[in-house]
Backbone as CSV, one residue per row, in Angstrom:
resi,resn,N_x,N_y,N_z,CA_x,CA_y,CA_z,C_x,C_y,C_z
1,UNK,-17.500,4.529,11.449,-16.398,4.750,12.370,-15.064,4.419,11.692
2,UNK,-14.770,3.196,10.829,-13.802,2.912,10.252,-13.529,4.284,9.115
3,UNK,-14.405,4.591,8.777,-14.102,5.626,7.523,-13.316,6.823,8.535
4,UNK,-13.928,7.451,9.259,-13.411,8.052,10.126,-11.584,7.599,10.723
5,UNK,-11.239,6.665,11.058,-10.129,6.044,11.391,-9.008,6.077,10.190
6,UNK,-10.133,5.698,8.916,-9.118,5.788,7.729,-8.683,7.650,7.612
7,UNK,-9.786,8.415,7.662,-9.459,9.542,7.358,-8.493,10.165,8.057
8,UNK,-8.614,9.626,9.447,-7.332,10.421,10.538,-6.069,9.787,10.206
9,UNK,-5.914,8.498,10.046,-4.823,7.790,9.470,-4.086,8.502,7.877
10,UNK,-4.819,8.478,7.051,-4.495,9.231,5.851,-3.986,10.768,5.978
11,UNK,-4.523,11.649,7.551,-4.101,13.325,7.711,-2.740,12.575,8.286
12,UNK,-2.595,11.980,8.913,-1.689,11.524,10.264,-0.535,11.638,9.826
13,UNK,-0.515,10.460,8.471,0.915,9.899,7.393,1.050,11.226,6.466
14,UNK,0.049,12.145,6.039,0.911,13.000,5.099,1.251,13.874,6.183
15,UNK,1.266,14.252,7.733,1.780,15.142,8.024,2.648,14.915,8.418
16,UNK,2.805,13.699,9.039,4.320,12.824,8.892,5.261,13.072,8.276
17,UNK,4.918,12.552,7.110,5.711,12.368,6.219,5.987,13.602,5.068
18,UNK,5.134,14.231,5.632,5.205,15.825,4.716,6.946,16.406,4.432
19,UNK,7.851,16.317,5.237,9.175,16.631,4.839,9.991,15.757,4.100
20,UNK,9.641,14.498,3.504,9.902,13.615,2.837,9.697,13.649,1.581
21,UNK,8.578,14.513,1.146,7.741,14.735,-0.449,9.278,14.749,-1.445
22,UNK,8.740,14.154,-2.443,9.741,14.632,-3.223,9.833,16.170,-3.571
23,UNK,10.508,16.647,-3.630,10.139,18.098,-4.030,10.245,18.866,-5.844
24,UNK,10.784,17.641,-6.316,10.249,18.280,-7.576,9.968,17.222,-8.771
25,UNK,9.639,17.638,-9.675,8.656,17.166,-10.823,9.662,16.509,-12.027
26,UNK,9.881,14.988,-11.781,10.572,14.842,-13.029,9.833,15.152,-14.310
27,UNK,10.845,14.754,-15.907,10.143,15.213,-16.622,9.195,13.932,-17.388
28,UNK,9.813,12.684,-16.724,8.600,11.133,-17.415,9.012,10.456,-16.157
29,UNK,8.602,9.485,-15.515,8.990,8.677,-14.790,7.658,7.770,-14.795
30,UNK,8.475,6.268,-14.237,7.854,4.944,-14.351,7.560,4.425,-13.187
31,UNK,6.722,3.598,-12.935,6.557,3.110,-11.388,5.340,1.618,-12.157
32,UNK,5.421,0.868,-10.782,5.105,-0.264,-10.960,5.480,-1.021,-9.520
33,UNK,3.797,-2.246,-9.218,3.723,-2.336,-7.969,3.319,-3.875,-8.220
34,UNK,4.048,-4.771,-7.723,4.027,-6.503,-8.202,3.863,-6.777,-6.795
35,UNK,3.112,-7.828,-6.933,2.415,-8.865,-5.687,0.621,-9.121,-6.013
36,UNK,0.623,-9.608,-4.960,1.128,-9.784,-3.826,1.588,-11.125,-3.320
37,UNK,2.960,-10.748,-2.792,3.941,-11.728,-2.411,4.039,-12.704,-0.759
38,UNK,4.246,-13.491,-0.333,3.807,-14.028,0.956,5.245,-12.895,1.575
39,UNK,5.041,-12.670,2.625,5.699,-11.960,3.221,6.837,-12.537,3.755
40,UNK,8.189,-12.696,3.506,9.236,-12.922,4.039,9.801,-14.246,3.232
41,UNK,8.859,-14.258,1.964,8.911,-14.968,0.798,10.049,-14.434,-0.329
42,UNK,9.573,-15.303,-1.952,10.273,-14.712,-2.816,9.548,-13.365,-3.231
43,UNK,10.126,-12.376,-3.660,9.533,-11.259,-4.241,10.412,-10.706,-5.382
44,UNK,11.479,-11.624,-5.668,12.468,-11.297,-6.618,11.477,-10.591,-7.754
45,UNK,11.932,-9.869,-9.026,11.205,-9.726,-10.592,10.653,-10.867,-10.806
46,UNK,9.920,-10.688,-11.136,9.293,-12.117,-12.437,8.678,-13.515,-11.404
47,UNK,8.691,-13.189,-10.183,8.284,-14.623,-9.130,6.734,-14.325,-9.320
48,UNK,6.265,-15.497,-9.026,4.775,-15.518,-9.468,4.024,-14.893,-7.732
49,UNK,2.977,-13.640,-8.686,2.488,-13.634,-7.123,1.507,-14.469,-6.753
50,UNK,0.798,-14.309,-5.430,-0.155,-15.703,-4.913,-1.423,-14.613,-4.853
51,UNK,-2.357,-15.918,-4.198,-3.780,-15.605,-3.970,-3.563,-15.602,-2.911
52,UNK,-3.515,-14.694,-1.839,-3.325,-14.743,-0.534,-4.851,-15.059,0.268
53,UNK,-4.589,-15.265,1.349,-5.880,-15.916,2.421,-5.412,-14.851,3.615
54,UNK,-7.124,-14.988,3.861,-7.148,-14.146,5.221,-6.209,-14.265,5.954
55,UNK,-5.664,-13.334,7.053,-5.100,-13.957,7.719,-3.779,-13.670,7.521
56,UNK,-3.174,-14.077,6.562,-1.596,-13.570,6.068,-1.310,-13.069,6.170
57,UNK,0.617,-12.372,5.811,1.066,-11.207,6.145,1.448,-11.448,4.311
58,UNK,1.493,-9.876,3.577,1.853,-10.162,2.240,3.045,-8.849,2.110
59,UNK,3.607,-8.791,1.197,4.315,-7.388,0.474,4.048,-7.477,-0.717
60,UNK,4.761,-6.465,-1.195,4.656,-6.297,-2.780,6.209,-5.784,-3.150
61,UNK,6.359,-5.658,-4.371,7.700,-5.044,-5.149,7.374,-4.336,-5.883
62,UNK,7.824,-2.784,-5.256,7.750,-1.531,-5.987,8.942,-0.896,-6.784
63,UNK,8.907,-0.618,-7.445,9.877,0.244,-8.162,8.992,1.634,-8.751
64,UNK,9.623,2.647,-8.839,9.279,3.873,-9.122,10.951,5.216,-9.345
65,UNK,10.402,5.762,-10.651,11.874,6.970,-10.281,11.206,8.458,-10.442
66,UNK,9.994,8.189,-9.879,8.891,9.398,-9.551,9.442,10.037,-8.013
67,UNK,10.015,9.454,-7.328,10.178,9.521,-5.966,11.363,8.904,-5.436
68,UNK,12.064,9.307,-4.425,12.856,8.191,-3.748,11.924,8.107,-2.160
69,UNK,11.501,7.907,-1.857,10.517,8.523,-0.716,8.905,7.438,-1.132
70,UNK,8.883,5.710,-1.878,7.296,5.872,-2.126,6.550,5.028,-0.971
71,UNK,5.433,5.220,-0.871,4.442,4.359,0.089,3.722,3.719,-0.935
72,UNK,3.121,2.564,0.369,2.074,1.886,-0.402,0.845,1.877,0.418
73,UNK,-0.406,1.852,0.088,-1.377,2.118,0.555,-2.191,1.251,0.570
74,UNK,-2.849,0.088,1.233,-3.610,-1.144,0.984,-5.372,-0.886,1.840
75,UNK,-6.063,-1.015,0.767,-7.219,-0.959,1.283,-7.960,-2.458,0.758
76,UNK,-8.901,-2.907,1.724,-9.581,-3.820,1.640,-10.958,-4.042,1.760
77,UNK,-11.805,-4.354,1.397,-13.159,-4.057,1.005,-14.052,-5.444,0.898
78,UNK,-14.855,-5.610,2.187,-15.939,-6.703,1.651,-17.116,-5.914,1.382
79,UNK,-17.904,-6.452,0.438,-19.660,-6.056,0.315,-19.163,-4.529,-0.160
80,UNK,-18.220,-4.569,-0.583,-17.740,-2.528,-0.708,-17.591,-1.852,0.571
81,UNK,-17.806,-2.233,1.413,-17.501,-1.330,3.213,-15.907,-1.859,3.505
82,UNK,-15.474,-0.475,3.397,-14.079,-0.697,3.780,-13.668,-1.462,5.164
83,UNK,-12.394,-2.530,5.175,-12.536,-3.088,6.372,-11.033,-3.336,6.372
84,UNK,-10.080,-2.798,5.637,-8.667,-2.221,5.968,-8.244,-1.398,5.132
85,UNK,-7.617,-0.424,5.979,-6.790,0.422,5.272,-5.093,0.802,6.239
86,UNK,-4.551,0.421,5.366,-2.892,0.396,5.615,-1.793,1.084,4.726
87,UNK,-0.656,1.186,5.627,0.262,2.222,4.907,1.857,1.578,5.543
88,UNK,2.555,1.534,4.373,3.937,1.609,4.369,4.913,2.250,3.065
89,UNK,5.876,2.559,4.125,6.717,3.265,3.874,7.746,2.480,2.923
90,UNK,7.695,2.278,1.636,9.277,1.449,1.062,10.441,2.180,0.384
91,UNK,11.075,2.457,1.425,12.030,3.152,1.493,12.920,2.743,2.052
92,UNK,14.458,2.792,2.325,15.345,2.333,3.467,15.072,3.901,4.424
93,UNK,14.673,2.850,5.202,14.658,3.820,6.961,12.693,3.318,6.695
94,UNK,12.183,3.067,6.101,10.759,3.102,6.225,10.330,2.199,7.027
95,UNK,8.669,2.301,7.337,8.247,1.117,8.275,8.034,-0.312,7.274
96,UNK,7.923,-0.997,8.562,7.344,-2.663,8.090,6.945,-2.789,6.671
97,UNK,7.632,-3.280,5.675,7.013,-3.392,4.309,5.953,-4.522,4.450
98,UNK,5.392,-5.117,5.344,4.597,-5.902,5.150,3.201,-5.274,5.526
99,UNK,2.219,-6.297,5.047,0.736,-6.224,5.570,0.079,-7.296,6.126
100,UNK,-0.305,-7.440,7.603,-1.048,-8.713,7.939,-2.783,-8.279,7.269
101,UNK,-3.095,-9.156,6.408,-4.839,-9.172,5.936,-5.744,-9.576,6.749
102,UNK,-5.894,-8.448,8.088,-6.884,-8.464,9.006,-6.533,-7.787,9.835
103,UNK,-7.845,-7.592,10.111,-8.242,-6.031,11.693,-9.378,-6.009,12.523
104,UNK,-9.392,-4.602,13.016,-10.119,-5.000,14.037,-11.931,-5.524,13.186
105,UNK,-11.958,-4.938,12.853,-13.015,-4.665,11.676,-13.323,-6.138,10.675
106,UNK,-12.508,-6.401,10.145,-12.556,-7.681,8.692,-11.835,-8.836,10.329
107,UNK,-12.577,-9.805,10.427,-12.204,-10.920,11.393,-12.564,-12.176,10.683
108,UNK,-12.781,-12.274,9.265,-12.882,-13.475,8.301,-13.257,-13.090,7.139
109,UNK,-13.310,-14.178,6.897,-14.105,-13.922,5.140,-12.868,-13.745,4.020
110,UNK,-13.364,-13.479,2.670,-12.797,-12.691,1.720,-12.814,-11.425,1.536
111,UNK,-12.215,-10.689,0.516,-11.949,-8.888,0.466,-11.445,-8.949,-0.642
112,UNK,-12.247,-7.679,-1.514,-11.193,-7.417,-2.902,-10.500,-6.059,-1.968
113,UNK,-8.864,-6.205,-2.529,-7.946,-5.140,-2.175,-7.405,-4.207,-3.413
114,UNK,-7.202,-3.285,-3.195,-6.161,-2.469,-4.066,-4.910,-1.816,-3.095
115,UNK,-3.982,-1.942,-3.791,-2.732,-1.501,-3.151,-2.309,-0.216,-4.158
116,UNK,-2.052,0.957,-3.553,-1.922,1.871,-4.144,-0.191,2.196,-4.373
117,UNK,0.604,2.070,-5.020,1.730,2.591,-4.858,1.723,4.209,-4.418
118,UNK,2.437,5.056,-4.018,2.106,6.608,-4.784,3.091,7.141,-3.484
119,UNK,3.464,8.464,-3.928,3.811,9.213,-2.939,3.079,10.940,-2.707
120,UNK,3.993,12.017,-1.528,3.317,12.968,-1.242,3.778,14.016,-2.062
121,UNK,2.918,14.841,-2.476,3.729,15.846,-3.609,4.472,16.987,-2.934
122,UNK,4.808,17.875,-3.391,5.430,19.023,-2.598,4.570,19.661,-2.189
123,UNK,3.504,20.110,-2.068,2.083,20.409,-2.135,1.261,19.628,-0.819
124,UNK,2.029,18.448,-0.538,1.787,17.684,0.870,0.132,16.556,0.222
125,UNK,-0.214,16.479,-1.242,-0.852,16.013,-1.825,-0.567,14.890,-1.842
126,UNK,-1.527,13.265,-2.306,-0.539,12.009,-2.296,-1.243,11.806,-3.963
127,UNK,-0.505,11.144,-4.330,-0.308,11.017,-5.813,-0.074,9.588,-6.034
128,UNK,-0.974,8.548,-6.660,-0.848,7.749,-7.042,-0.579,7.244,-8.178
129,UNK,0.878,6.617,-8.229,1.773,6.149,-9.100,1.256,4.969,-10.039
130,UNK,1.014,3.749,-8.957,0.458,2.582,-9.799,-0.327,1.890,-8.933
131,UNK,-0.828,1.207,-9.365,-2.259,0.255,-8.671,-2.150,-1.554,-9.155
132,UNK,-2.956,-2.012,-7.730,-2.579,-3.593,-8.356,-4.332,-3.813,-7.406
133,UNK,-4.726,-4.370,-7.859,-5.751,-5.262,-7.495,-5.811,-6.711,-7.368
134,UNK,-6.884,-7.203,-6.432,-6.589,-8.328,-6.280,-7.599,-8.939,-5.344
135,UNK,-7.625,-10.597,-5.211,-8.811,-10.761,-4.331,-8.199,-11.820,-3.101
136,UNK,-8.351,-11.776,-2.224,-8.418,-12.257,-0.679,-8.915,-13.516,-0.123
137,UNK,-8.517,-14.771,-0.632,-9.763,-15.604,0.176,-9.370,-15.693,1.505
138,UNK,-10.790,-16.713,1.856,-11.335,-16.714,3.138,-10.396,-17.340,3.614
């Protein structure tokens, strides 16, 4: 059922956000996705990120010149069965840059996460920029 939820969630945001795509193809660009940071914390360059615990709200610090338009995409995983998947917008005008680490689904424990930087192509495709991994305690 959750896979299902993720999948409607994932049609939902690119059709959303489908007039936002960047629309064209630089010719090199860089991107890079730091955290994870306690939420409403430091997130300056170079601040050390944490081991976050269930429960928390976290962000990250993106930079990218692939896009002015990028999301981030956070999925979370115990035993490998997905048990969050989340999306924000970091952009000015975007939603909540944060993530609380829990749902209806994950109600304790630990989770390895990946946070996907990436945005939608012109093509309405999502394209992932950079990746951060990481683990969750209880």
């Amino acid at each position: 059922m959750l896979s299902k939820i993720a999948v409607a969630a994932t049609i939902a945001v690119s059709l959303v956000f489908a007039g936002t795509a960047f629309a064209g193809k630089p010719s090199s660009s860089s991107s890079s996705i730091a955290g994870p940071y306690l939420a409403g914390g430091s997130s300056a360059p170079g601040a050390a990120a944490i081991v976050p615990q269930f429960g928390q709200s976290i962000t990250f610090d993106v930079s990218t010149t692939a896009t002015s338009n990028p999301f981030v995409n956070l999925n979370c995983y115990q035993s490998g069965v997905l048990v969050m998947n989340s999306w924000s917008a970091f952009f000015p005008g975007g939603t909540n840059q944060s993530f609380g680490l829990y749902s209806p689904v994950w109600q304790s424990g630990a989770a390895n996460c990946q946070a996907d930087l990436g945005m939608l192509t012109s093509n309405g495709k999502w394209k992932v920029l950079a990746s951060n991994s990481f683990q969750v305690n209880a």
